[in-house]
N, CA, C, O and CB atoms as a CASP TS submission, in Angstrom:
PFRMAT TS
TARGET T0000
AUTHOR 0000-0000-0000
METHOD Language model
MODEL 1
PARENT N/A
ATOM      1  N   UNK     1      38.058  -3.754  74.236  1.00  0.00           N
ATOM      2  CA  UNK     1      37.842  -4.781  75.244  1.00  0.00           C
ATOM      3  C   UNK     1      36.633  -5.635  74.827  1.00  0.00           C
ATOM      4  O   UNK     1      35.617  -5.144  74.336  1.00  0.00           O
ATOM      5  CB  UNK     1      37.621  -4.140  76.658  1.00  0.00           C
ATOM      6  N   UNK     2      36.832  -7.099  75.082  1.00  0.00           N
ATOM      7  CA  UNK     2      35.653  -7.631  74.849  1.00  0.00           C
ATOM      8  C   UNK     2      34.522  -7.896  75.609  1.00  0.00           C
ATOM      9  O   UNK     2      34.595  -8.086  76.823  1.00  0.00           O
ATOM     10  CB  UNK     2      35.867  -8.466  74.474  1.00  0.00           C
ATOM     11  N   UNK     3      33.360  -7.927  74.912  1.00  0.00           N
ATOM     12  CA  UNK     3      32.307  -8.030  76.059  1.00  0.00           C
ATOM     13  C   UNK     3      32.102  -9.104  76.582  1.00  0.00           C
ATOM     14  O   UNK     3      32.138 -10.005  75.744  1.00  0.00           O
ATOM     15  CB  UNK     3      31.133  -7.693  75.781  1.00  0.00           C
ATOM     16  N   UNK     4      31.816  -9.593  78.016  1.00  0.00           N
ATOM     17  CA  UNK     4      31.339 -10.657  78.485  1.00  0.00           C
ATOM     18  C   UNK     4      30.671 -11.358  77.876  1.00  0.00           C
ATOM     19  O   UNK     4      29.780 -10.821  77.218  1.00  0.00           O
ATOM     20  CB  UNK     4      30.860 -10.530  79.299  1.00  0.00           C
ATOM     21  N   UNK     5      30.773 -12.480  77.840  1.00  0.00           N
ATOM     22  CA  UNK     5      29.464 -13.610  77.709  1.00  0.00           C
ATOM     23  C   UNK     5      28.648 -13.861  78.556  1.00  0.00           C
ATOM     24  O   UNK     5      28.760 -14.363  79.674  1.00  0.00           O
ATOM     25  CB  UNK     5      29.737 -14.824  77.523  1.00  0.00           C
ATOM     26  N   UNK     6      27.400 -13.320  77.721  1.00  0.00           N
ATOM     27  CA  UNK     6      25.855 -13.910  78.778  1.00  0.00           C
ATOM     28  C   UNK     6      25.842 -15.091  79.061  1.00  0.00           C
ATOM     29  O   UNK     6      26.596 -15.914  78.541  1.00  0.00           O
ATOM     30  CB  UNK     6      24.355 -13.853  78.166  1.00  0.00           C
ATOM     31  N   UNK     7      24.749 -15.423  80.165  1.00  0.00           N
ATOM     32  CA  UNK     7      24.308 -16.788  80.565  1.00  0.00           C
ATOM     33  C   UNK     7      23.346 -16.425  80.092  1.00  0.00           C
ATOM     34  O   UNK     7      22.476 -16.574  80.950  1.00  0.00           O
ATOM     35  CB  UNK     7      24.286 -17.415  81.906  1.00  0.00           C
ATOM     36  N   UNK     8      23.067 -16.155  79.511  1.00  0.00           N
ATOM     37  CA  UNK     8      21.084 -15.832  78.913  1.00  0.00           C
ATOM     38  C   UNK     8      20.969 -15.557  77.729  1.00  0.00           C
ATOM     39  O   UNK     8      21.337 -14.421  77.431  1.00  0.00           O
ATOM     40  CB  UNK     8      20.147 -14.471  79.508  1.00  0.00           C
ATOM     41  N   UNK     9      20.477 -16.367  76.701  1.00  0.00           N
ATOM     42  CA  UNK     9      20.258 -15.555  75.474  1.00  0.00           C
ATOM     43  C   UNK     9      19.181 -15.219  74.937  1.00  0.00           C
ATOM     44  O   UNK     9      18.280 -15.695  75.627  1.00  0.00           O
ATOM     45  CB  UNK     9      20.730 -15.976  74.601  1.00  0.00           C
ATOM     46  N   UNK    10      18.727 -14.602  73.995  1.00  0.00           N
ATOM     47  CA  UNK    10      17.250 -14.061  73.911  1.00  0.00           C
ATOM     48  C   UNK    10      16.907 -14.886  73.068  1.00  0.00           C
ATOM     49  O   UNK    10      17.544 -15.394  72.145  1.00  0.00           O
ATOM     50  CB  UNK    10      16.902 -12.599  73.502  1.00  0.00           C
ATOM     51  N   UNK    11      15.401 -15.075  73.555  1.00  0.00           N
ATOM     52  CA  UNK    11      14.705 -16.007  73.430  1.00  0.00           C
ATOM     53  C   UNK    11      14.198 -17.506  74.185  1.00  0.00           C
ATOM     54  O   UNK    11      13.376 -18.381  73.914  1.00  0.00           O
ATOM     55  CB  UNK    11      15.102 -16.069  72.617  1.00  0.00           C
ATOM     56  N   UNK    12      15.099 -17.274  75.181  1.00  0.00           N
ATOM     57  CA  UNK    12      15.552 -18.516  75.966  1.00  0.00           C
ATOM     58  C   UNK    12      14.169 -18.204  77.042  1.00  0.00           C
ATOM     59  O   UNK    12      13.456 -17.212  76.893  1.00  0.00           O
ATOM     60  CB  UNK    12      17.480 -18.474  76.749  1.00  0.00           C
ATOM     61  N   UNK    13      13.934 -19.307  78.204  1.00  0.00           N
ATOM     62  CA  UNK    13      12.617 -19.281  78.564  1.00  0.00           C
ATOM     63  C   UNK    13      13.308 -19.510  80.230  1.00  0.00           C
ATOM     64  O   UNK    13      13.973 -20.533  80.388  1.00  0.00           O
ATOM     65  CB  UNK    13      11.422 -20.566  77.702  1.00  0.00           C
ATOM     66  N   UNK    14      13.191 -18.855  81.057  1.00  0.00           N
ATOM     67  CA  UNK    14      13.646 -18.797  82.381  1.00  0.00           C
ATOM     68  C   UNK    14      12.821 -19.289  83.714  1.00  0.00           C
ATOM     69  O   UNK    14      11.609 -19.092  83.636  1.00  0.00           O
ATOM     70  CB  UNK    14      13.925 -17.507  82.515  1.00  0.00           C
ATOM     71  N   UNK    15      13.183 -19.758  84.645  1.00  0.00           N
ATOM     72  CA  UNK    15      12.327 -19.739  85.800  1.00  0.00           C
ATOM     73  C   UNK    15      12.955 -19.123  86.762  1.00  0.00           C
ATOM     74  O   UNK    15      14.179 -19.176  86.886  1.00  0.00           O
ATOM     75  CB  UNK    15      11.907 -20.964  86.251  1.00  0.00           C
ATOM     76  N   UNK    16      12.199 -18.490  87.521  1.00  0.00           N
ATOM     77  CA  UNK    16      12.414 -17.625  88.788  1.00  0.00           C
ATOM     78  C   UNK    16      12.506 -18.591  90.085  1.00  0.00           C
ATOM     79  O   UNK    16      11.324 -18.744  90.391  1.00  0.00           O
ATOM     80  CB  UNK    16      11.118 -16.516  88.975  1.00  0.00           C
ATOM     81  N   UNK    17      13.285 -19.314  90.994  1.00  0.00           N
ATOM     82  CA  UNK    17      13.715 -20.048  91.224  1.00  0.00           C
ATOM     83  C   UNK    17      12.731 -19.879  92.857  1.00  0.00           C
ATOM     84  O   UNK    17      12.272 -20.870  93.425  1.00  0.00           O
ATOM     85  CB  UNK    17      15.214 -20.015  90.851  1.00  0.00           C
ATOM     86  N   UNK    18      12.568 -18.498  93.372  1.00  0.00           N
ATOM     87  CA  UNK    18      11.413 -18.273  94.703  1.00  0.00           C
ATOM     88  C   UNK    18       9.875 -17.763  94.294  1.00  0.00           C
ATOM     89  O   UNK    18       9.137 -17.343  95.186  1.00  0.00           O
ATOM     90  CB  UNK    18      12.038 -16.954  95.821  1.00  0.00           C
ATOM     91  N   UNK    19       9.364 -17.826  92.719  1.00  0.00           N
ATOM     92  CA  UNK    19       8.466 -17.815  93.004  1.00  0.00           C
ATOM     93  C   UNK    19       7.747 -18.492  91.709  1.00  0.00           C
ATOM     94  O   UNK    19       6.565 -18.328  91.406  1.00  0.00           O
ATOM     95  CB  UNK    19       8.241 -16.644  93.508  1.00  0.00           C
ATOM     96  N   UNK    20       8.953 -19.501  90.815  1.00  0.00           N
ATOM     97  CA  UNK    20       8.295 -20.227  89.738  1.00  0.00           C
ATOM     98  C   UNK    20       7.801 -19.818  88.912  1.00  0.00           C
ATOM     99  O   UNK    20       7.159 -20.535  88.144  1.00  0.00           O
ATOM    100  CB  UNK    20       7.583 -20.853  89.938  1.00  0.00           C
ATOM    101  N   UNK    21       7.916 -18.474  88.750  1.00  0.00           N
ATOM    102  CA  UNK    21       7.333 -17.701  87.291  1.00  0.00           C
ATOM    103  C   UNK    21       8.219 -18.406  86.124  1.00  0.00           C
ATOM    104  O   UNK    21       9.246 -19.059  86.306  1.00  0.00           O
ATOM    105  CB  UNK    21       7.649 -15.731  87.254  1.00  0.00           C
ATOM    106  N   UNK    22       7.526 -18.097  84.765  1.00  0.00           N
ATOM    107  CA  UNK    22       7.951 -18.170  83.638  1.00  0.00           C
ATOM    108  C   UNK    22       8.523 -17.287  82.902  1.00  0.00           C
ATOM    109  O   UNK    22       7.542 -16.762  82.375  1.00  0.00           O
ATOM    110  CB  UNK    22       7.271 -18.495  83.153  1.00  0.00           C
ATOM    111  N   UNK    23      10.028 -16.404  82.229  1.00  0.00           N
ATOM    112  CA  UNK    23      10.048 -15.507  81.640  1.00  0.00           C
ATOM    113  C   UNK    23      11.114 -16.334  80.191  1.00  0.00           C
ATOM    114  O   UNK    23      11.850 -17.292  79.949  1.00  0.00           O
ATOM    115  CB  UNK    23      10.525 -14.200  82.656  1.00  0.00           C
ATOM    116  N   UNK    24      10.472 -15.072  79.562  1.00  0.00           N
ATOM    117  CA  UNK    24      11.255 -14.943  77.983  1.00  0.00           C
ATOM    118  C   UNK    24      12.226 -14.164  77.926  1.00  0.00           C
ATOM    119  O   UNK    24      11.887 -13.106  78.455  1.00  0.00           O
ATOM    120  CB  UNK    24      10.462 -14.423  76.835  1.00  0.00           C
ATOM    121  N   UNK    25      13.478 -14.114  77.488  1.00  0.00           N
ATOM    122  CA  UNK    25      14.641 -13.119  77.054  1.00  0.00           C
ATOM    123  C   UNK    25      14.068 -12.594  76.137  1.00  0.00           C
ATOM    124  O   UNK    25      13.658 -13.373  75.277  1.00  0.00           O
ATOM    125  CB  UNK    25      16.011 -13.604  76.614  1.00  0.00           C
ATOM    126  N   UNK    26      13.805 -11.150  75.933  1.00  0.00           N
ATOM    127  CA  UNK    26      13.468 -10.765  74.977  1.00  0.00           C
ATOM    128  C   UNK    26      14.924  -9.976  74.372  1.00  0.00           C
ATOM    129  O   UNK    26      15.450 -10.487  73.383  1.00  0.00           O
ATOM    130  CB  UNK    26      12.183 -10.042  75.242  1.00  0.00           C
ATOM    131  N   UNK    27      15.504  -8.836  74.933  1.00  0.00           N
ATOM    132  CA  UNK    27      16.676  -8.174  74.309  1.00  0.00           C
ATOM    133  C   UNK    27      17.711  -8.308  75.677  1.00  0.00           C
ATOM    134  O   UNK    27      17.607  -8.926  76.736  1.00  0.00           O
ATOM    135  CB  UNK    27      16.303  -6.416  73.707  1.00  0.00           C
ATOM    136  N   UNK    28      18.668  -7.487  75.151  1.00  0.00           N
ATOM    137  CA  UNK    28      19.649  -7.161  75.990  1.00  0.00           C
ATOM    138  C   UNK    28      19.490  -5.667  75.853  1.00  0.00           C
ATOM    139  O   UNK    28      19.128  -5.383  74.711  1.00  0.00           O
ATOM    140  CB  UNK    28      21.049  -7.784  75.657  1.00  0.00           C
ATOM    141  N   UNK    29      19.676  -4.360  76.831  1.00  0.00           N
ATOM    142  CA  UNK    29      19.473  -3.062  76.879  1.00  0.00           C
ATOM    143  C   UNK    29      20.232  -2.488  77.638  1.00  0.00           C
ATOM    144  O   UNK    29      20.696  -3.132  78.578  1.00  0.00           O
ATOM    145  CB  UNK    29      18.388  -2.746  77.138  1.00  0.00           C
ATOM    146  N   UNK    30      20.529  -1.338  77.490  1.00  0.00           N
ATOM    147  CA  UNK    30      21.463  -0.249  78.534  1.00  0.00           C
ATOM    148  C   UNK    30      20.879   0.650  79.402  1.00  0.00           C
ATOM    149  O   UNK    30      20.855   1.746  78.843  1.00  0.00           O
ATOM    150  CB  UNK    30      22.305   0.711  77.799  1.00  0.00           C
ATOM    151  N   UNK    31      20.363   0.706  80.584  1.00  0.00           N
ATOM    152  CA  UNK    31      19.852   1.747  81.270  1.00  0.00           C
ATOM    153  C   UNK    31      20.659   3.388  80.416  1.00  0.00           C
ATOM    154  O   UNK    31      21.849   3.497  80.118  1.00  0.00           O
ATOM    155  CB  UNK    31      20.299   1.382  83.099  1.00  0.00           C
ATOM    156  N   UNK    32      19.613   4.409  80.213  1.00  0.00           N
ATOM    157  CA  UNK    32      20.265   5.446  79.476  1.00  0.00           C
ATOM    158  C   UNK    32      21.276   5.949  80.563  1.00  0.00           C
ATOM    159  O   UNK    32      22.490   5.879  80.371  1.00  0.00           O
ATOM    160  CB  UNK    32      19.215   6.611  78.890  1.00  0.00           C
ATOM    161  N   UNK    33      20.715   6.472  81.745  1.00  0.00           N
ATOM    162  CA  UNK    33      21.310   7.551  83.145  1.00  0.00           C
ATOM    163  C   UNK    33      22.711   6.626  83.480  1.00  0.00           C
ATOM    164  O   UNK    33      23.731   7.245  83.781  1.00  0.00           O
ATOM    165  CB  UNK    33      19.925   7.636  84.961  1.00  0.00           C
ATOM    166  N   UNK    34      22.744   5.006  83.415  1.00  0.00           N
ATOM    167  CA  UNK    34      23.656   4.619  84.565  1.00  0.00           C
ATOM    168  C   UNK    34      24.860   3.963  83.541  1.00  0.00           C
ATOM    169  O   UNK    34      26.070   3.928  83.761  1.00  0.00           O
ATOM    170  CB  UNK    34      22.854   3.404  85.849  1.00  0.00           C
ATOM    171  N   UNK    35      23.903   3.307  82.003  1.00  0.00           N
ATOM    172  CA  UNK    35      24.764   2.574  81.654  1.00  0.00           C
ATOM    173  C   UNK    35      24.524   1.830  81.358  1.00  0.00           C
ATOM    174  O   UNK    35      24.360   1.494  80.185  1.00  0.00           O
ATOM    175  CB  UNK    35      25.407   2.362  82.092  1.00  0.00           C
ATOM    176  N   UNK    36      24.316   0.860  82.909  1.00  0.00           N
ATOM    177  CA  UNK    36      24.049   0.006  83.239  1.00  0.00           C
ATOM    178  C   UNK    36      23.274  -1.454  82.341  1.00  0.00           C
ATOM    179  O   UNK    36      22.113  -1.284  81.968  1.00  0.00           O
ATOM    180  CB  UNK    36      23.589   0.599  84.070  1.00  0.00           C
ATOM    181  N   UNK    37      23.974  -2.872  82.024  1.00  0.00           N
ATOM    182  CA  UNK    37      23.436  -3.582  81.175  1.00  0.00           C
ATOM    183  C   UNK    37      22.188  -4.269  82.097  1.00  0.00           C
ATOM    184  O   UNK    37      22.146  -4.581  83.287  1.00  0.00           O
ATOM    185  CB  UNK    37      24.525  -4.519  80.496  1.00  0.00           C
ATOM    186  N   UNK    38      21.075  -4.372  80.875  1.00  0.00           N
ATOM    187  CA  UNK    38      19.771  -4.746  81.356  1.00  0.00           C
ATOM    188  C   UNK    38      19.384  -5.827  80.667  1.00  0.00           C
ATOM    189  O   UNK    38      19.871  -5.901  79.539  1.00  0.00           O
ATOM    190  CB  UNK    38      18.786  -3.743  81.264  1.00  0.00           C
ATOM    191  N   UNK    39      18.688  -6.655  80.979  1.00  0.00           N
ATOM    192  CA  UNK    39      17.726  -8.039  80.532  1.00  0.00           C
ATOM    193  C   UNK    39      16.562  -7.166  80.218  1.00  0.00           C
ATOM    194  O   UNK    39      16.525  -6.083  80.804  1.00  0.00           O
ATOM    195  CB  UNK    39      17.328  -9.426  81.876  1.00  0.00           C
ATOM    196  N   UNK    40      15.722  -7.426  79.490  1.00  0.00           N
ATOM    197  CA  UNK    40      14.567  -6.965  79.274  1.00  0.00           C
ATOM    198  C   UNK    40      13.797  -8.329  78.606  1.00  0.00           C
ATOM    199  O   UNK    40      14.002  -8.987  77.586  1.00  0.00           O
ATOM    200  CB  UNK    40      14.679  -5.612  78.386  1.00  0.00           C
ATOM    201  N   UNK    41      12.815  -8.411  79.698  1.00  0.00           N
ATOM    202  CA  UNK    41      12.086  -9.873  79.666  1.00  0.00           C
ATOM    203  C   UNK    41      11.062  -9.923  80.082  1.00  0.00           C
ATOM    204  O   UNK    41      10.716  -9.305  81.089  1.00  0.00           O
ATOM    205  CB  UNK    41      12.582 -10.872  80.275  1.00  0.00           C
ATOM    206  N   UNK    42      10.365 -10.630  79.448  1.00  0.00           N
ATOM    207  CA  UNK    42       8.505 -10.955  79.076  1.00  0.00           C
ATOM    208  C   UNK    42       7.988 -11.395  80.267  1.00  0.00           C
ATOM    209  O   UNK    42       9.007 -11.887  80.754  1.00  0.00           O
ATOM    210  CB  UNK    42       8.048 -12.304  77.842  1.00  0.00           C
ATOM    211  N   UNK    43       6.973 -11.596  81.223  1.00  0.00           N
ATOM    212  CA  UNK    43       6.766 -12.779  82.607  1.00  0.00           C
ATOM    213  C   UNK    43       5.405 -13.167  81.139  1.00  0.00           C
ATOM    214  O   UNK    43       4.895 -12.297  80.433  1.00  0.00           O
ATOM    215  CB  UNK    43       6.060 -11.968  85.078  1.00  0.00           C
ATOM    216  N   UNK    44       5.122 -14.681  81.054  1.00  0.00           N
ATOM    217  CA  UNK    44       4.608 -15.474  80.230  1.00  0.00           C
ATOM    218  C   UNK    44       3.350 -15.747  80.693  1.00  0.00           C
ATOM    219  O   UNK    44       2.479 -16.164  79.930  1.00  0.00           O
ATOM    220  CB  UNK    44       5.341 -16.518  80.012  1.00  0.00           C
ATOM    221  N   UNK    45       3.145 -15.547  81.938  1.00  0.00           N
ATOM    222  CA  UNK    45       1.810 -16.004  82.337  1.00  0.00           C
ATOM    223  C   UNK    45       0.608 -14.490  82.058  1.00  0.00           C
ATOM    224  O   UNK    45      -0.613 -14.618  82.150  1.00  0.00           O
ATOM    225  CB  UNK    45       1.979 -16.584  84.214  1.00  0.00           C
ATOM    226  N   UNK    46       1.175 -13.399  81.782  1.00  0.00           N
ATOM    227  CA  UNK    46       0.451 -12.095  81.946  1.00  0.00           C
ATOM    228  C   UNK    46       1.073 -11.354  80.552  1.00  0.00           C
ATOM    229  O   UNK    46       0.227 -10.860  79.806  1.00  0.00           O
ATOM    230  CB  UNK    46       0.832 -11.226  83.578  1.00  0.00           C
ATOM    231  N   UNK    47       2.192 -11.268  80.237  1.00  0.00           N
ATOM    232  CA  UNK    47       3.016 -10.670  79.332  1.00  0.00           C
ATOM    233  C   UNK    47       3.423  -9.456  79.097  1.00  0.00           C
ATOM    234  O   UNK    47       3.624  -8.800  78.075  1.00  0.00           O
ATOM    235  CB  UNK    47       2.705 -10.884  78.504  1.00  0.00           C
ATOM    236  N   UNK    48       3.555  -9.169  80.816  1.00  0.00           N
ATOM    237  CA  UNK    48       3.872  -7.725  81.347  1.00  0.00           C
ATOM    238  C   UNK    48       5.470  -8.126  81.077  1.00  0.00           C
ATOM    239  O   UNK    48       6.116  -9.152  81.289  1.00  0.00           O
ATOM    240  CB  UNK    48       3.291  -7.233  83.212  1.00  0.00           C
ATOM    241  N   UNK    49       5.915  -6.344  80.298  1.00  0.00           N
ATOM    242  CA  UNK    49       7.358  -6.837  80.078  1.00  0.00           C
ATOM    243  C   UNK    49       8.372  -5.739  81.682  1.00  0.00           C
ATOM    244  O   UNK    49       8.125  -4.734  82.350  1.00  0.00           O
ATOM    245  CB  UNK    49       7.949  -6.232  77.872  1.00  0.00           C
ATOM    246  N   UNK    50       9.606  -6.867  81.582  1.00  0.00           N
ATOM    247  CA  UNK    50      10.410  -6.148  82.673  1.00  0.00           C
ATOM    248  C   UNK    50      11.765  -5.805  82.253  1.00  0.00           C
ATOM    249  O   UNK    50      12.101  -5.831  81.069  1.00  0.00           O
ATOM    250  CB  UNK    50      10.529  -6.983  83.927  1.00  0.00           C
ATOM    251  N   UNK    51      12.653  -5.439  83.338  1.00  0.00           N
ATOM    252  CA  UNK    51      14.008  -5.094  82.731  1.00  0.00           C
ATOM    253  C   UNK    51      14.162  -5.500  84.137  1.00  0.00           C
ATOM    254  O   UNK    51      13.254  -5.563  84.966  1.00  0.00           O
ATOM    255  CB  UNK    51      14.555  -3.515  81.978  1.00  0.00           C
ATOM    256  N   UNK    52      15.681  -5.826  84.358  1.00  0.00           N
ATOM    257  CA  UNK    52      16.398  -6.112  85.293  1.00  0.00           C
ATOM    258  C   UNK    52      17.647  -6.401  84.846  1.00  0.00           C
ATOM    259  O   UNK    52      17.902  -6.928  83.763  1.00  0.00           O
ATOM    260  CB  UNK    52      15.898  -6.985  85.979  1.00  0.00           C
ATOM    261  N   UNK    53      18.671  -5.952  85.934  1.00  0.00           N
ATOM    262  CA  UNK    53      20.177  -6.100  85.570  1.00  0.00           C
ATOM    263  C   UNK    53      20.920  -7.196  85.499  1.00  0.00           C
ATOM    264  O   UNK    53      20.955  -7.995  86.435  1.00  0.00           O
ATOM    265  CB  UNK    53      20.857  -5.496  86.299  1.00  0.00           C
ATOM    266  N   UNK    54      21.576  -7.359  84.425  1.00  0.00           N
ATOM    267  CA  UNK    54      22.305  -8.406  84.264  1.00  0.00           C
ATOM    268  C   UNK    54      22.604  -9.318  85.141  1.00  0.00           C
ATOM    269  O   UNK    54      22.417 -10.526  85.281  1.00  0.00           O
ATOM    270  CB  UNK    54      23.177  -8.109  83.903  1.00  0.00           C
ATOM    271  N   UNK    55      23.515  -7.792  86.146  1.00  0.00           N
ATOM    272  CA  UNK    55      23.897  -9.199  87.622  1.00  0.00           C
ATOM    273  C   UNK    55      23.293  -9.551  88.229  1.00  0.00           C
ATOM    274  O   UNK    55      23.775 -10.193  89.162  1.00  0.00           O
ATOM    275  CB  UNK    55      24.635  -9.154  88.706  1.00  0.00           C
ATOM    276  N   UNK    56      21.629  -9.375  88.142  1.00  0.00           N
ATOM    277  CA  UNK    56      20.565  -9.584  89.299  1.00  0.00           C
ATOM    278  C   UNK    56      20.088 -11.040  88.538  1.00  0.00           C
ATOM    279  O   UNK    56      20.048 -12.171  89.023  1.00  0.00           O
ATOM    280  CB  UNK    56      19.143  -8.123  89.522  1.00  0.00           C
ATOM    281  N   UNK    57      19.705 -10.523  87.005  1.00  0.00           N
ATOM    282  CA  UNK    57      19.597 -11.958  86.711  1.00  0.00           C
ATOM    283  C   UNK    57      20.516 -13.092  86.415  1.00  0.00           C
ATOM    284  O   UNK    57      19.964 -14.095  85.962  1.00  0.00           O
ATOM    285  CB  UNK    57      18.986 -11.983  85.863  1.00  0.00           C
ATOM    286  N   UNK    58      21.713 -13.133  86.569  1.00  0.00           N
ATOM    287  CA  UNK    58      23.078 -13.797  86.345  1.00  0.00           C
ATOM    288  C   UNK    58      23.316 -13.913  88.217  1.00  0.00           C
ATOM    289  O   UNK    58      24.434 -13.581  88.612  1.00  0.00           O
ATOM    290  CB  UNK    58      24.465 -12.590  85.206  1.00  0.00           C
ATOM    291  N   UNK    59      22.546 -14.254  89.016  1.00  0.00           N
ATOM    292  CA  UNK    59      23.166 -14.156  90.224  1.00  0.00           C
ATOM    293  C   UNK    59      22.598 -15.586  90.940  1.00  0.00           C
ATOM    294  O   UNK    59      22.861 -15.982  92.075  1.00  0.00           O
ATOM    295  CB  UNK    59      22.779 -12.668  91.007  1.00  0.00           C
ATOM    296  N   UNK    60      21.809 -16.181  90.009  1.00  0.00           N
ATOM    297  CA  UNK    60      21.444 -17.851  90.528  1.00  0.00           C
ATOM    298  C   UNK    60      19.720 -17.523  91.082  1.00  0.00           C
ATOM    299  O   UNK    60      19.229 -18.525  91.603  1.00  0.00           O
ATOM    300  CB  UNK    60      22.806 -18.574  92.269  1.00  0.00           C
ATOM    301  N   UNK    61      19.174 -16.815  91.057  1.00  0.00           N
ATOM    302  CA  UNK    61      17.870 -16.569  91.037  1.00  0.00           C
ATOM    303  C   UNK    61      16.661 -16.883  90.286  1.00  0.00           C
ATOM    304  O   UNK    61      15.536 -17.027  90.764  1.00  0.00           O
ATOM    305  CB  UNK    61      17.895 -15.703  91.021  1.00  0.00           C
ATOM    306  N   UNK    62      17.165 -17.018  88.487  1.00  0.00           N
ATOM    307  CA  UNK    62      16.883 -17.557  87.528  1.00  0.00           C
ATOM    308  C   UNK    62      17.844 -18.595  86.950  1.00  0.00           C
ATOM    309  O   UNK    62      19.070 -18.499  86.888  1.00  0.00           O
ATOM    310  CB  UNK    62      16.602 -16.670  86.823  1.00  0.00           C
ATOM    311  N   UNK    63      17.036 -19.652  86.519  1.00  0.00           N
ATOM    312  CA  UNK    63      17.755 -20.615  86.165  1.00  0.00           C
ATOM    313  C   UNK    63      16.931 -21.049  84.147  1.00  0.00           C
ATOM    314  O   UNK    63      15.824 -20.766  83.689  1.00  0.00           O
ATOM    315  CB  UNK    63      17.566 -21.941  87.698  1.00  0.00           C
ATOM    316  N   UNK    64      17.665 -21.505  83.751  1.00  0.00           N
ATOM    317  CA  UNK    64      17.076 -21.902  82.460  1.00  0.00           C
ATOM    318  C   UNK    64      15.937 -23.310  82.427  1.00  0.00           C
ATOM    319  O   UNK    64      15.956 -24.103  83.368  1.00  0.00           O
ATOM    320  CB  UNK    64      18.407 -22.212  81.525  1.00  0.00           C
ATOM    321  N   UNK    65      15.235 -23.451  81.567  1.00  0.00           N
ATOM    322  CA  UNK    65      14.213 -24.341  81.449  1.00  0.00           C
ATOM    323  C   UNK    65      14.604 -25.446  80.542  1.00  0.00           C
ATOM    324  O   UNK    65      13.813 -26.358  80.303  1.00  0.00           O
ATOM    325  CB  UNK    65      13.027 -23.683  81.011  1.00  0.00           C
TER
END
């Protein structure tokens, strides 16, 4: 089966649409326990890194720059 196509690719530079942050795509990742596909991404102003799920960030919350 083929895999979806992202709306996000790494490297790409994001805004958080309720609170105007800046983030970087850094990879794409699998939660180990669930599976589950993850974003794993930089916030630019501090360069604390995060993870969050695909569909959370694919859900109109972040938008591209």
């Amino acid at each position: 089966m083929a895999e979806k196509a992202r709306l996000f690719q790494q490297g790409q530079i994001l805004k958080h649409l309720k609170t105007g942050g800046l983030y970087r795509i850094l990879y794409e990742a699998k939660i180990e326990a669930t599976l589950e596909d993850v974003y794993v991404y930089e916030a630019l102003i501090n360069h604390t890194i995060w993870i969050r799920p695909i569909t959370e960030m694919e859900d109109g919350r972040f938008i591209t720059t």
